[in-house]
N, C-alpha and C positions, 0 to 999 in steps of 0.2 A: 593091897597094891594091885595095878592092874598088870593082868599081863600084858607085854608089847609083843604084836603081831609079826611073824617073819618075815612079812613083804614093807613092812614099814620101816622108813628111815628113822635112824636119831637125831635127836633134835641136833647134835653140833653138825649133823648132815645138810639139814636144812637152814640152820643159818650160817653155815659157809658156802652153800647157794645161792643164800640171798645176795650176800657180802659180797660175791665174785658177778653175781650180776649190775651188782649197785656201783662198783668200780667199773665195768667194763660199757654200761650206761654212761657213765661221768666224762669217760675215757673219750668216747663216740660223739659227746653234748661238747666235751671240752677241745676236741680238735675242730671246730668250727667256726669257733672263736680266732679272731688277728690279734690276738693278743700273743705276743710272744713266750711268755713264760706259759698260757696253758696251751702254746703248741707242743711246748718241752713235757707237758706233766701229763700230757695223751697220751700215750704210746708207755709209759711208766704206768700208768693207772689201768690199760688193757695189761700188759704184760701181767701186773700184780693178781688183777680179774683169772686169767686163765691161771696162775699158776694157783691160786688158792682153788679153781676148780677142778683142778686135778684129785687132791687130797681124798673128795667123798668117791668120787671116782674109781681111784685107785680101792677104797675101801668096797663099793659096791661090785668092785671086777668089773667095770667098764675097760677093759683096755682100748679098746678102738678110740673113746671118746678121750681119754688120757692121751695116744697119739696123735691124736688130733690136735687138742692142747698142746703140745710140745712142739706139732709143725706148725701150728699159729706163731707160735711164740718165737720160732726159730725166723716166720717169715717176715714178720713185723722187726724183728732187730735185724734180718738182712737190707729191708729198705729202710733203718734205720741207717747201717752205715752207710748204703750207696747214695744216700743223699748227702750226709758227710761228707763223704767223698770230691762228690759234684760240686760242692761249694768252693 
């Protein structure tokens, strides 16, 4: 067996980076769309993106980049409702 090096990530590290990227990608492609239902499924497909990027995160003691996530997250569901709202 090989040994894994201390400064390398595990694999379920890297592929819930990819996974948080591949949704927040989707997210970014999908709100530009006039389609109605994927104006609804951007902002659900960003949120999901940061929230799974958190996880390696929190694991690698990133905190800063974890609060960051969370003010994303927090800002994208603010002008979620205030556009609610506005309606």
């Amino acid at each position: 067996m090989q040994k894994q090096n201390e400064n390398e990530e595990p694999t379920w590290c890297k592929i819930l980076n990819t996974i948080s990227k591949i949704l927040i990608l989707l997210g970014v492609f999908s709100s530009f769309l006039y389609n109605n239902i994927a104006q609804i499924i951007a902002p659900v497909l960003i949120i999901l993106g940061f929230i799974i990027n958190t996880i390696p995160n929190v694991y690698r003691n990133k905190y800063l980049d974890v609060a960051l996530n969370i003010g994303l997250i927090v800002f994208i569901l603010l002008v979620i409702i205030v556009n609610c709202l506005n309606r």
